[in-house]
N, C-alpha and C positions, 0 to 999 in steps of 0.2 A: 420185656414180656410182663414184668410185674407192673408197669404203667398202666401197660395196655388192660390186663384185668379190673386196673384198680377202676378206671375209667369204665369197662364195661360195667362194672357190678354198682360205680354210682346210674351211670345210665338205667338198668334193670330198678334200681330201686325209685325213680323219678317220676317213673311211666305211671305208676296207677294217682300222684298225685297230678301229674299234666295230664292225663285222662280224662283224672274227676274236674279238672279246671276246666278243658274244653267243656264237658256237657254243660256246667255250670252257666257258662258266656254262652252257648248256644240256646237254653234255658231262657235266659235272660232276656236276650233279643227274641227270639222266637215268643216268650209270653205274652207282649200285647197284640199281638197279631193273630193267635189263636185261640187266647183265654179271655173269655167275656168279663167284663167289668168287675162283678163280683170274684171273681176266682185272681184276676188279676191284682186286687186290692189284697185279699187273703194273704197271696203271695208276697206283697208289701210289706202285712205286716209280721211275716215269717221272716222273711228277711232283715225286719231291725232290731227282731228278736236273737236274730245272729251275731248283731254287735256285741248285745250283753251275755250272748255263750262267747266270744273272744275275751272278752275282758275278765269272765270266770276261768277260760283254760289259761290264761294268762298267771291267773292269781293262785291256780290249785294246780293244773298242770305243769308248772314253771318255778311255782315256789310251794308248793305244799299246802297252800292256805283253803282248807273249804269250809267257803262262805254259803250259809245256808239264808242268809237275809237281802240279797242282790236287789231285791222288788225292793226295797226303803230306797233306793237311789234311781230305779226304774222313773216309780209312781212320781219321784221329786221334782226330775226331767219333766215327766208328762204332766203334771200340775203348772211347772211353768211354763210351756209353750201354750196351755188350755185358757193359765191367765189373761194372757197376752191377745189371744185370739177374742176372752170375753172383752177386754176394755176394748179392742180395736173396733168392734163390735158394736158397742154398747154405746160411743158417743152422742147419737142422735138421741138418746133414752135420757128423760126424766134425772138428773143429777151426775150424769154421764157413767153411770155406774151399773155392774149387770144384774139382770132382770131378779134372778133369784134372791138377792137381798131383800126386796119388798118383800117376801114371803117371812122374812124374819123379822120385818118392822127397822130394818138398817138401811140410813138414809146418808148414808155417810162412808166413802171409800176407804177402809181399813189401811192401816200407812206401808202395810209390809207390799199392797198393790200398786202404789204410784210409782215405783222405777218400772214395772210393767209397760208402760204406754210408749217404754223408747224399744223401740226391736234391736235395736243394737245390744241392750243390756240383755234382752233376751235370748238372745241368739249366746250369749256370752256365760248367762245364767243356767239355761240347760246342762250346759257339761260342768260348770263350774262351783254350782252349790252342791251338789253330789258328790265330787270329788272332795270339797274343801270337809263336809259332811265325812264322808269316808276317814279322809286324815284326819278328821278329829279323835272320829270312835275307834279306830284302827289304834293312831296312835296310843289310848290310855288301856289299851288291852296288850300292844306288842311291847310295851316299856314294862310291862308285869310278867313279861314271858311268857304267857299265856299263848299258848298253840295248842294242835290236834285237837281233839274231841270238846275241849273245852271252849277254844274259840267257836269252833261251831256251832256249840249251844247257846255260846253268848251271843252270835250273832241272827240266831232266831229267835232270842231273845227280847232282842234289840227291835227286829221287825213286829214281834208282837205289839211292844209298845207305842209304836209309830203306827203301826195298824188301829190299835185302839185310839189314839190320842187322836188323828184324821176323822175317825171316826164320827167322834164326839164334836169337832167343830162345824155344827152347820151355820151360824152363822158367820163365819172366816171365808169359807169353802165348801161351801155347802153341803156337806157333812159324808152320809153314805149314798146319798144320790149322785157325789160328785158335778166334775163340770164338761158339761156337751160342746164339742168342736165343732159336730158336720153339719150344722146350723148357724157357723161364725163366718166371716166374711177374711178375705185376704186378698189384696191386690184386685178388689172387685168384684169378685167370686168365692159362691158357695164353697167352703173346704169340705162338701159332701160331693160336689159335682162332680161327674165322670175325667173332665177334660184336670182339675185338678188333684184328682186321686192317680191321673197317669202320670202327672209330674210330682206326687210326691215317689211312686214307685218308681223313679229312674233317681231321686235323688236320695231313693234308699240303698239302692247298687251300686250307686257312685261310695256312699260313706259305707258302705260292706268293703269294697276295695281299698279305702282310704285305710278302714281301720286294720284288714290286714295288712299293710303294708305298714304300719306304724308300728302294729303290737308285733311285727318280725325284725323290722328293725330295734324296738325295745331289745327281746330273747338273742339280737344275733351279736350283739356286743360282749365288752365285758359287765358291762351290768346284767346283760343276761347268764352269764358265770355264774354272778353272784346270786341270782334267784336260784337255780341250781342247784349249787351249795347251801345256801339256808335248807330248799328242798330236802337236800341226802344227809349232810352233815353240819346244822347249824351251829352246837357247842365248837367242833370244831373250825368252824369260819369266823366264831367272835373270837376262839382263841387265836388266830391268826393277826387282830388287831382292828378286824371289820365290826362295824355297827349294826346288826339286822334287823335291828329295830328302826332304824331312818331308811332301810331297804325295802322293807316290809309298809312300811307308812306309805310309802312314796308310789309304790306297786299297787294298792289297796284301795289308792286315790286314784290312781290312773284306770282300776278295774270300774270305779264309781262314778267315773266323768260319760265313760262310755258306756256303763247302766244307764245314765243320764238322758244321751245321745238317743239309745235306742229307744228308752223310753217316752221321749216328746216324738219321734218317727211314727212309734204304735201308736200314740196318744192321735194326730192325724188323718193318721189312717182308718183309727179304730173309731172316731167320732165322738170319742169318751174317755177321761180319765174319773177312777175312784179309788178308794179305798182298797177294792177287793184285788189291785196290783200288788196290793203288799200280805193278801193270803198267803198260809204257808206252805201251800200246796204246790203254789204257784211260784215260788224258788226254790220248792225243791224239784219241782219239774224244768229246770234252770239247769240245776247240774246234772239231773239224767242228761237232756243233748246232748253233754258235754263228754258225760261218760259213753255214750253208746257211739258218738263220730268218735272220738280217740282223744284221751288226754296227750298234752303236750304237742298236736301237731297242726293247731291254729284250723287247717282248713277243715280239720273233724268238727271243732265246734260247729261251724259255716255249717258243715252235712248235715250235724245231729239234730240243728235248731229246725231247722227247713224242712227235711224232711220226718222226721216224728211230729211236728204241727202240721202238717199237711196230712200227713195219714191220719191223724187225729180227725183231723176236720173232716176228712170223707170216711172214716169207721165208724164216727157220730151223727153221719148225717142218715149210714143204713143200718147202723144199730148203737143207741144212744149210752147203754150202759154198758158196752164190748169194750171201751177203749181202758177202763181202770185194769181190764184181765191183760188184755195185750200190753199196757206200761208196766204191770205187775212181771211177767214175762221179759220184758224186754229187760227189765233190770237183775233179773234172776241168769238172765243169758251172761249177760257183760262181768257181772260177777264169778259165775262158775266157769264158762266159758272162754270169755273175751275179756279180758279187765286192760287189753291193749285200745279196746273201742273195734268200729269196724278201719280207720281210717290204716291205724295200728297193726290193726291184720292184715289189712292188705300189705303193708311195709314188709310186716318183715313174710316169714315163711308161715304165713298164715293156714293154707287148708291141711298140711301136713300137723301143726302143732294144734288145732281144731280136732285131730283126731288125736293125737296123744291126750288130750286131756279127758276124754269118753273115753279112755280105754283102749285104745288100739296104738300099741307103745311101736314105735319105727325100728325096725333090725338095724344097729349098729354095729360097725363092726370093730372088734376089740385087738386089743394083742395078741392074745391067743390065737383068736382066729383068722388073721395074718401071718402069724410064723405057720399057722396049718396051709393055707392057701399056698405060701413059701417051700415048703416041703413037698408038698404035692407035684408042685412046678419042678421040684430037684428029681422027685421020683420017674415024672412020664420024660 
């Protein structure tokens, strides 16, 4: 009997996340067939935005760490697949270099651009200078101890600085105009054209699956223990004999490969990388998704990113300055309200405990009023 329970009530608890799975795939398939070009690209790039809310629930939900500088590994990602696309681009051009240069009098390919022109390093570079990036900065903040409120300011910090310094390079990288994709060529075609905006949106769904299925096998081990642990009680996980700080590095990097990821996906689809990826606005609207789909349950990130940029994008298209009151709100919600997210509430005993927290406390029933029930029954 006590099987059979245990078995129904994992069932009951499964249902709203295989729910939310079907509509997701049905979503997905169903978009290009019903959503014209532009809405279907949108969706693209809401979706690679999903990667980099997985790799922040990964790193705050799972180990406690909020990063408020996620766009410095984003923008990285999409700077390098923008390079790539401009030299691919640009060979028939005057010095075989891209157009923008002449405007700075630079007649000469800067050397940090020649591994560019191989796509394999490319391909390889996206996730892998972010990451390495991440373990650097990560490393000399978590070998100091440094957590909570402090990390976090260090790490928008950090953004500031790379925000500014991007800035300031227009002859590197063309400074705050950045570099234009949907005017470069790739396997022959426009990477603005319709028919290659429908294949980078399927091979955006494809690496949304990839990457939840990577970051659950990350959390379902024991090294997801250990993120856990640093989470709830990290003095006592180092006093056990563990290292949280190569735990922490190695987490941090792996949050920053697939900022990386998502970030050249956007870069794609969006036509454009700049500087203004590493706004601060713009990571910390990173970890709202994260907060409002549910910490810790991977697939809330996936909801949070998708659907708050999508609402965005159609409460800005019928009223342009509505959307700062409704993100102001939505964050006022999850905090007083929901600080499980919605993914969270649905898990557990969500509309009952939605009301206890307004005020409408649930009749429990106590000891006393059980041996009265008990009595009652002895009297009639």
């Amino acid at each position: 009997m006590f099987e059979s329970f245990t078995t129904r009530t994992k069932q009951r608890f499964c249902w709203p996340q295989l729910l939310l799975w079907v509509v997701v795939i049905a979503v997905i398939v169903a978009a290009p067939v019903v959503l014209p070009v532009f809405r279907l690209n949108l969706l693209g790039r809401f979706l690679s935005l999903a990667i980099v809310a997985l790799g922040i629930d990964l790193i705050w939900g799972f180990t406690g760490l909020l990063s408020l500088g996620q766009g410095i590994f984003f923008a990285v990602g999409g700077y390098a697949a923008a390079m790539y696309l401009q030299l691919n681009s640009s060979e028939g051009q005057p010095n075989g270099i891209p157009e923008f240069f002449s405007l700075y009098g630079v007649d000469r390919l800067p050397f940090f651009w020649e591994p560019f022109h191989n796509p394999v390093f490319t391909l390889i570079a996206i996730w892998f200078v972010p990451a390495l990036l991440a373990a650097v900065l990560g490393n000399m903040v978590f070998r100091n101890r440094i957590k909570g409120v402090y990390f976090s300011i260090l790490t928008q910090a950090a953004l500031l600085v790379f925000f500014n310094f991007f800035n300031g390079q227009q002859k590197l990288i063309n400074g705050t105009n950045g570099l234009k994709t949907d005017v470069t060529q790739l396997f022959g075609q426009m990477i603005g054209s319709p028919e290659m905006q429908r294949g980078f949106f399927w091979l955006t769904c494809l690496m949304v699956f990839l990457t939840w299925f990577f970051v659950r096998w990350v959390v379902r081990g024991r090294f997801g223990d250990v993120l856990i642990a640093i989470r709830d009680d990290e003095p006592r996980l180092r006093f056990t004999g563990f290292n949280p700080t190569l735990f922490k590095t190695i987490v941090f990097a792996i949050a920053g490969g697939l900022a990386g990821i998502g970030g050249a996906l956007f870069t794609v689809q969006s036509g454009i990388v700049s500087p203004q990826y590493m706004a601060v606005p713009f990571s910390i609207e990173m970890v709202i998704w994260v907060a409002v789909g549910g910490r810790g349950t991977l697939v809330g990130a996936i909801f949070g990113a998708v659907a708050i940029m999508y609402t965005k994008s159609l409460v800005s298209e019928a009223w342009p300055q509505g959307w700062l009151f409704i993100q102001g709100g939505l964050f006022i919600l999850v905090v007083t309200a929901l600080p499980e997210g919605v993914i969270g509430w649905l898990k557990s005993d969500g509309p009952r405990n939605l009301l206890s927290r307004i005020g409408f406390v649930r009749p429990i029933g106590t000891y006393p009023q059980l041996e009265m029930d008990g009595q009652d029954e002895v009297q009639t």
